[in-house]
C-alpha positions in Angstrom: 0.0 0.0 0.0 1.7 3.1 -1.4 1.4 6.1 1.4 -0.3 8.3 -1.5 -3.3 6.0 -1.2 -6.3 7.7 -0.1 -6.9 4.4 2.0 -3.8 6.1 3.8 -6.1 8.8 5.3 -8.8 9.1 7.6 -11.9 9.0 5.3 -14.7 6.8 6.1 -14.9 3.5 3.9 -18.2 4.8 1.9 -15.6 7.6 0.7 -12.7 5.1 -0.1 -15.2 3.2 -2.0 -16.2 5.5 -4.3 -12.8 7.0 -5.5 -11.3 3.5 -6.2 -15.0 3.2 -8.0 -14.7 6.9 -9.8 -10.5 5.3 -10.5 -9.3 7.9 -7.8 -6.6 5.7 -5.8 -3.4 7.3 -5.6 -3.2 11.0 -4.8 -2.0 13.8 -6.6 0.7 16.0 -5.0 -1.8 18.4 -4.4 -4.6 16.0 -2.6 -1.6 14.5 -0.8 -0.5 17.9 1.0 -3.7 19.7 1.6 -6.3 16.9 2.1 -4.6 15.8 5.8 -4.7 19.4 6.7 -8.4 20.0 4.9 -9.3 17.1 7.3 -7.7 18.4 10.7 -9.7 21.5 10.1 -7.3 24.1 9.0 -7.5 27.1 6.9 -5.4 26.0 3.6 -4.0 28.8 1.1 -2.7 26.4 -2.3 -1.3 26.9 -5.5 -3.2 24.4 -8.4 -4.0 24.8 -11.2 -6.6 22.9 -13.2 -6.1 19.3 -14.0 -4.1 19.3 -10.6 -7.0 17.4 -9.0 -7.6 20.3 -6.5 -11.1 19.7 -6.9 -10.9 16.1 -5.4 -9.1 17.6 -3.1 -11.2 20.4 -1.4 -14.6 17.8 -2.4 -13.4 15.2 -0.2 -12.5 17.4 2.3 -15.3 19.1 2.8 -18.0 16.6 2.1 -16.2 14.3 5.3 -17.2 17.3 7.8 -20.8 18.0 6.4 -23.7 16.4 8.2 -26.1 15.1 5.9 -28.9 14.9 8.4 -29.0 18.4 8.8 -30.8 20.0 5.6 -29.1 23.2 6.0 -26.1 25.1 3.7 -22.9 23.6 5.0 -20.7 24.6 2.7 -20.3 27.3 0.1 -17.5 27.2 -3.3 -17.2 30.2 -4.9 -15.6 29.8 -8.6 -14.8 32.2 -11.4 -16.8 31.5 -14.1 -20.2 29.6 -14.7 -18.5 26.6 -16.3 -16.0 26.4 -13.7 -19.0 26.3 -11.4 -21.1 23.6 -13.5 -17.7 21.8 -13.3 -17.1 21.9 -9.9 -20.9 20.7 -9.0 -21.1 17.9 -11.3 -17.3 16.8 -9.2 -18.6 17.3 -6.0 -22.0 15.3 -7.0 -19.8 12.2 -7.8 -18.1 12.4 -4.8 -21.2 12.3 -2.5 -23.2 9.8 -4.9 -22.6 7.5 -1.6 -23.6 10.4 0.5 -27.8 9.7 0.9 -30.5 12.6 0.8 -26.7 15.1 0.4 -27.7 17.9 -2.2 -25.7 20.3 -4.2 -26.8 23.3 -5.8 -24.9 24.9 -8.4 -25.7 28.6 -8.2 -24.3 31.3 -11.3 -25.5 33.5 -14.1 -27.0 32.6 -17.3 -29.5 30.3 -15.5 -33.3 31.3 -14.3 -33.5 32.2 -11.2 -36.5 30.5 -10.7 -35.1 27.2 -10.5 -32.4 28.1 -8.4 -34.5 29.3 -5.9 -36.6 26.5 -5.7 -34.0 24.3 -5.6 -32.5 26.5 -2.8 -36.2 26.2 -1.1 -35.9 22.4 -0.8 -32.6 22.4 1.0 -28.8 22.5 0.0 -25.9 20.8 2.2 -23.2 22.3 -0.7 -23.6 25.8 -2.8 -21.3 26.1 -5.6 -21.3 29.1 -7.1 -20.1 32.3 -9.1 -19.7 35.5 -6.8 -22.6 37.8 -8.0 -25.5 35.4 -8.2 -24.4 33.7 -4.8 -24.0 37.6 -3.3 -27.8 37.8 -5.2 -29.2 35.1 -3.7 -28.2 36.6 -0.4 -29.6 39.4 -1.1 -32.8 38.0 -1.5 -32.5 35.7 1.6 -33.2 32.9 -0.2 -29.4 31.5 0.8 -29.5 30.8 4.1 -25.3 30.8 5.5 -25.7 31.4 9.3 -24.5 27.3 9.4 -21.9 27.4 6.9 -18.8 26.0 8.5 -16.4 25.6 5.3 -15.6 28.2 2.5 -13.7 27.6 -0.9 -12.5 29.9 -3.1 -11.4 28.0 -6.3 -9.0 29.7 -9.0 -8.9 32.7 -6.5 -6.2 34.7 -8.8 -9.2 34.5 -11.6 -11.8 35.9 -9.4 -9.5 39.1 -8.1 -8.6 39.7 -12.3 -12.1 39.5 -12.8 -13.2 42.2 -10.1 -14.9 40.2 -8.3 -13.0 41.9 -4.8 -15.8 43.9 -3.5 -18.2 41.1 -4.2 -16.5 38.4 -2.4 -16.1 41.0 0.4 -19.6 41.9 0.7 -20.2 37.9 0.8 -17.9 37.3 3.5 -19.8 40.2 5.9 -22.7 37.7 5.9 -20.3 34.2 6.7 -20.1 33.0 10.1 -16.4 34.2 11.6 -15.8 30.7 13.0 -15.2 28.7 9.5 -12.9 26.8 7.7 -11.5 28.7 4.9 -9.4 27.2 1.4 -8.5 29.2 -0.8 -6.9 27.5 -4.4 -5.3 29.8 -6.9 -3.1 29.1 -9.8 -0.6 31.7 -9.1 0.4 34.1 -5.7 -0.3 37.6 -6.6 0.0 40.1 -4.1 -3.9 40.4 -4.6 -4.4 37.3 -3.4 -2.0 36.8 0.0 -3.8 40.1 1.1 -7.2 38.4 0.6 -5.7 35.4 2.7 -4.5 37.7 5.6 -8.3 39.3 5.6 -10.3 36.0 5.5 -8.2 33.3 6.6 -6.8 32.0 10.4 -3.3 31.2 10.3 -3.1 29.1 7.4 -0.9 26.9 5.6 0.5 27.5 2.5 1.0 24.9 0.1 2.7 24.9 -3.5 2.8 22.4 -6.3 5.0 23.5 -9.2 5.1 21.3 -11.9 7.8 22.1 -14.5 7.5 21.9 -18.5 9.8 18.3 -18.0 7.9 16.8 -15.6 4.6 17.0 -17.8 5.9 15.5 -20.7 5.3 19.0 -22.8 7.8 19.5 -25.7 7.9 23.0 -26.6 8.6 24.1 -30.2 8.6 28.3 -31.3 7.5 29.6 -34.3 9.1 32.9 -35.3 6.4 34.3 -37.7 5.1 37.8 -39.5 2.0 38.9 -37.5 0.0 38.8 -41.6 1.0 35.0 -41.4 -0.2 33.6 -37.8 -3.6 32.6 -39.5 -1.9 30.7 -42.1 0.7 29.4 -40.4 -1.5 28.2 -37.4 -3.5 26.2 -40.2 -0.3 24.7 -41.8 0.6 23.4 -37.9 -2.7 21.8 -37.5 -2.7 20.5 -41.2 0.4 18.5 -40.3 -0.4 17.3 -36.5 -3.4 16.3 -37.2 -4.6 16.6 -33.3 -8.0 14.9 -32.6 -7.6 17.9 -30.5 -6.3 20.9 -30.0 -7.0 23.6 -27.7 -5.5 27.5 -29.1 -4.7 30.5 -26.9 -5.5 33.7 -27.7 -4.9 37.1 -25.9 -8.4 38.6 -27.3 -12.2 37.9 -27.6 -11.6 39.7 -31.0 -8.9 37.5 -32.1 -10.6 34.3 -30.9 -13.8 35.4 -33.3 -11.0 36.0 -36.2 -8.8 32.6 -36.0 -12.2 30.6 -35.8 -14.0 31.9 -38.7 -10.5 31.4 -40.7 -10.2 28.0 -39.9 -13.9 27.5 -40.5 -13.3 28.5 -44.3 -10.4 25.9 -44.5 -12.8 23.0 -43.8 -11.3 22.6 -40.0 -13.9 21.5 -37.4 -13.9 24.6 -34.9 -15.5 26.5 -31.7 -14.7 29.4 -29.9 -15.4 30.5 -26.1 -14.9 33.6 -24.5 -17.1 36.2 -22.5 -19.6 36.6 -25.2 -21.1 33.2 -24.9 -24.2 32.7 -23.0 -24.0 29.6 -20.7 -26.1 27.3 -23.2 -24.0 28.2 -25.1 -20.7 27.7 -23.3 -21.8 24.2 -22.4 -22.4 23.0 -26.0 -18.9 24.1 -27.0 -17.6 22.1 -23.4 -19.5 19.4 -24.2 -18.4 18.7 -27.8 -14.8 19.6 -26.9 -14.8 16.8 -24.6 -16.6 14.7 -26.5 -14.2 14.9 -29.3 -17.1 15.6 -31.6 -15.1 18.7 -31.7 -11.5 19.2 -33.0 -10.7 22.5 -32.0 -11.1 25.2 -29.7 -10.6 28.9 -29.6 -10.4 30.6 -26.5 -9.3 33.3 -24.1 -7.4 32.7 -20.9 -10.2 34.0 -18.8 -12.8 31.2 -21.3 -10.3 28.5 -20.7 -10.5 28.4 -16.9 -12.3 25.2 -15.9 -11.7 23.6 -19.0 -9.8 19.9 -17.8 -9.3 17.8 -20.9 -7.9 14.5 -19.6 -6.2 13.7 -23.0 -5.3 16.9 -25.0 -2.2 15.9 -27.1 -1.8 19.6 -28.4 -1.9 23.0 -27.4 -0.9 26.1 -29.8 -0.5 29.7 -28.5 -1.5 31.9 -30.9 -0.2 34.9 -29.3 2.3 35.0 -26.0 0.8 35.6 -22.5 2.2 38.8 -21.1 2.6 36.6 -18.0 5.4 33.6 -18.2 3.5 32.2 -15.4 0.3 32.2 -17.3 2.0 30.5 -20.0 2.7 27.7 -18.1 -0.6 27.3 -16.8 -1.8 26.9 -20.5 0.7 24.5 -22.2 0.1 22.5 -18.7 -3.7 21.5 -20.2 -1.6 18.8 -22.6 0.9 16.3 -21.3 -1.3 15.1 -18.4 -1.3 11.6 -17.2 2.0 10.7 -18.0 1.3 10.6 -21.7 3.2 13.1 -23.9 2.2 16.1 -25.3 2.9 19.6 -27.7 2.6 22.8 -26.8 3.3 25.3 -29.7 3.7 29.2 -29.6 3.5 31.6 -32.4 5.3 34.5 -32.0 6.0 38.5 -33.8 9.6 40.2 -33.7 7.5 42.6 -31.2 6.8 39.3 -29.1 10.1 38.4 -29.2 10.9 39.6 -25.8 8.4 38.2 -24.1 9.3 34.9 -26.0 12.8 35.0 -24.2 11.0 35.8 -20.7 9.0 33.2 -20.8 12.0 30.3 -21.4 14.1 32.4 -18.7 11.1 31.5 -16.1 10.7 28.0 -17.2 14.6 27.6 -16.9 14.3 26.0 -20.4 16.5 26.4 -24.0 14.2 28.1 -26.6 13.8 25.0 -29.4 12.7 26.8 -32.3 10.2 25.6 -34.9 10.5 25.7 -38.6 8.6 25.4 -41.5 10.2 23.1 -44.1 7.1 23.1 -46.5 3.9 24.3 -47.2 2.4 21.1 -48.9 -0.1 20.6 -46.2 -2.3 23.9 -46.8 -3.8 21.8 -49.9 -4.9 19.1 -47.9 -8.4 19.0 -46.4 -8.4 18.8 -41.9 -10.0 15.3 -41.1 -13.3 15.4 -39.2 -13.8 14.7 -35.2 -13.9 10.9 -34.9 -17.2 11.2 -32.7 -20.7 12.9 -33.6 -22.8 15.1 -30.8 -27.1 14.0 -30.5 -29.2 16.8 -28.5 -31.5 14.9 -26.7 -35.0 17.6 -25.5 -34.8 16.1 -21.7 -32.9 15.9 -19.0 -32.2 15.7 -15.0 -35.7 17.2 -14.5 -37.2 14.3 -17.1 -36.1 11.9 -14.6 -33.5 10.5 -17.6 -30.4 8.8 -16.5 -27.3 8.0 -18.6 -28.3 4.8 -18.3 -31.6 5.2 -19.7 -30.1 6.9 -23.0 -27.2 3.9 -23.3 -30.2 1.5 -23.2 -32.2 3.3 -26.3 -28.9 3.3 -28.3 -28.1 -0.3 -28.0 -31.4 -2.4 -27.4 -31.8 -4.8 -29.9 -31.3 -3.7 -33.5 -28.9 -1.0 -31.8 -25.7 0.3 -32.2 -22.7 -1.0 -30.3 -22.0 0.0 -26.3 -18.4 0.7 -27.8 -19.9 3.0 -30.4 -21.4 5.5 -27.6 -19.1 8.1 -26.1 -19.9 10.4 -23.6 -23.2 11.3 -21.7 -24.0 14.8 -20.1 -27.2 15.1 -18.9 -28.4 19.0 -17.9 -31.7 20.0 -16.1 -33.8 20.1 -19.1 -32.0 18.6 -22.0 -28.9 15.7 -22.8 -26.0 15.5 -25.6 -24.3 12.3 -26.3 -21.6 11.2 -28.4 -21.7 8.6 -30.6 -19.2 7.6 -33.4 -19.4 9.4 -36.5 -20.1 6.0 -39.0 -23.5 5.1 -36.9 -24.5 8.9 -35.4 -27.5 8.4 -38.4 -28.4 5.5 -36.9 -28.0 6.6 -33.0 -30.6 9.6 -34.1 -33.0 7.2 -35.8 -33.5 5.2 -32.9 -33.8 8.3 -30.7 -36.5 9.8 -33.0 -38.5 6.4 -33.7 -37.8 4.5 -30.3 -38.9 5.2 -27.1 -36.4 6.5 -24.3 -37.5 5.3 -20.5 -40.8 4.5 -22.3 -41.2 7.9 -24.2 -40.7 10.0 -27.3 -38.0 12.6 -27.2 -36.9 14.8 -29.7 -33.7 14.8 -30.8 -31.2 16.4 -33.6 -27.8 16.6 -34.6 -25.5 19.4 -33.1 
């Protein structure tokens, strides 16, 4: 028994049970440094970033102190961003399905507020939320905190760039003083240790640094003419050939540009950034993950929440200003021991922050270059899987199971032919291989799912 087994810990057996079901057996740096102190009851100030498994970490934690026999808001996470909040939910959710009668409610923007607040009416142990609707919901009384005992504040860097300061503060008037307080951000700003000296009680710091090396990236740089990024960043993905491929951009404006260029070469393409409202946001996250979707487009601020297990290449379309932020983004690829690409594009003006960026990461510059431009007349290959909307969801009473079961009763398709499943109040979307997604939608459309018609369509 290795002593990064969460068997190593004291959890309860339920707990243990379900991560060696949900394949969570050995700890992450992360999980093994701040879980033991999460547990004794200390106030915990980490560095993570996503994919670090800081979500398991603060999820187990805090669902081991909260008392599901008492229908009252236990715990509150406040996130960033609305996906980042969907995210975080749907984690925590997995983590307590051994939990019985334990409810989370995911509260942000872009959702009604109706159901929120009658989810709210019928009780929540866990809140997850963004800043402004959870400060809302306050403000309405319809969040009751006077028993909270832990708070989180996940990717708490991303909040303070966001301007979420006076928000969180006018939140924290309202928390009970006598709490447990973590707070998870990707990077130390001075921002950030002042928040920790107002809201925190002698906490420990912890920090996980993982270097380019240890992740498996290789880093290759492009010197190019700002006129030729577009074509050049098509060229690159002409010859890797990712079945996916996340790209960086500093811009909402440049995000809109790239995709609608690589849209008119054929390439299979998304962006996300601010603009997107949160129906939105979750049919590009969905399709992303799914791979029903080769590439995305996004903004730092976008990207946050985004976890791709298995992302084999990540291009930076333009350099961060911030060497640190850099990191964070070519750290999405090269995960679970499996090797990955992380390409930059860069100007003669972005030279300089080119040369920063390998001074921080204590690596040589390896410069790409660009032998031949054969590729450009080739045509990108399409995402090996195909998206289905189902029209019901959590509410409907479906269960992943129930959709699996339509696809593959007899005269169905294959079990191995069905990707993923993610089921949302009101509606579904599930992947299915590209050769037999006609087929998956015929037997939506003229079978019965859980004993009923539902409509369905292609994404």
């Amino acid at each position: 028994m290795q002593a990064s087994d969460f068997s190593t810990i004291e959890l309860s057996a339920d707990m243990v049970a379900n991560l060696t079901a949900l394949n969570y057996t050995t700890m992450t740096p992360i999980q093994a440094k701040s879980l033991p102190l999460i547990l004794q009851g200390k106030d915990v100030i980490a560095q993570a970033k996503t994919g670090s498994g800081k979500t398991v970490a603060f999820g187990v934690g805090l669902l081991s102190q909260v008392k599901a026999e008492r229908c009252e808001t236990q715990a509150l996470i406040l996130c960033p961003t609305r996906e980042l909040a969907e995210q975080v939910s749907k984690e925590i959710r997995k983590l307590a399905r051994t939990m019985p009668n334990l409810r989370v409610v995911c509260l942000s923007g872009g959702v009604p507020l109706a159901s929120q607040l009658a989810s709210l009416a019928s009780g929540a142990h866990v809140v997850v939320g963004t800043p402004g609707r959870v400060d809302d919901h306050l403000r309405r009384k319809s969040l009751c905190v006077e028993n909270m005992r832990i708070l989180v504040l996940d990717e708490a860097d991303r909040m303070l760039e966001m301007g979420f300061q006076d928000i969180i503060a006018e939140i924290l008037a309202v928390l009970p003083e006598k709490r447990q307080t973590l707070l998870f951000s990707a990077t130390y700003p001075d921002s950030v240790l002042s928040m920790s000296q107002h809201m925190q009680r002698n906490p420990v710091q912890i920090e996980v640094v993982e270097t380019a090396e240890e992740l498996l990236i290789k880093q290759l740089f492009y010197s190019v003419k700002t006129e030729d990024k577009c074509r050049i960043l098509a060229l690159l993905l002409l010859e890797q050939k990712p079945e996916a491929a996340l790209v960086f951009c500093n811009t909402k404006q440049d995000c809109k540009e790239i995709c609608e260029f690589l849209k008119k070469k054929g390439f299979s393409v998304r962006e996300i950034h601010g603009d997107l409202d949160q129906r939105e946001r979750n049919e590009v996250l969905v399709q992303f993950s799914n791979r029903s979707l080769s590439i995305l487009v996004a903004t730092d601020v976008a990207a946050r929440g985004i976890d791709i297990k298995d992302l084999p290449l990540v291009i930076n379309f333009s350099l961060s200003k911030d060497p640190h932020v850099h990191v964070h983004r070519i750290g999405r690829t090269g995960r679970a021991g499996k090797e990955g690409l992380a390409i930059s594009l860069y100007s003669g003006q972005e030279e300089f922050r080119m040369k920063q960026i390998c001074e921080y990461q204590k690596t040589k510059i390896e410069r790409g270059v660009i032998t031949s431009e054969k590729a450009l007349s080739e045509r990108p290959s399409y995402p090996p899987m195909q998206t289905l909307y189902l029209q019901a969801g959590r509410k409907n009473k479906l269960r992943a199971g129930d959709v699996l079961g339509a696809l593959t009763a007899v005269g169905g398709i294959a079990a191995a032919d069905v990707g993923k499943i993610d089921l949302f109040d009101t509606y579904c979307y599930v992947a299915v291989k590209r050769s037999v997604a006609a087929k998956a939608l015929d037997l939506i459309l003229t079978g019965k799912t859980k004993g009923r018609s539902i409509k369905a369509r292609y994404m």
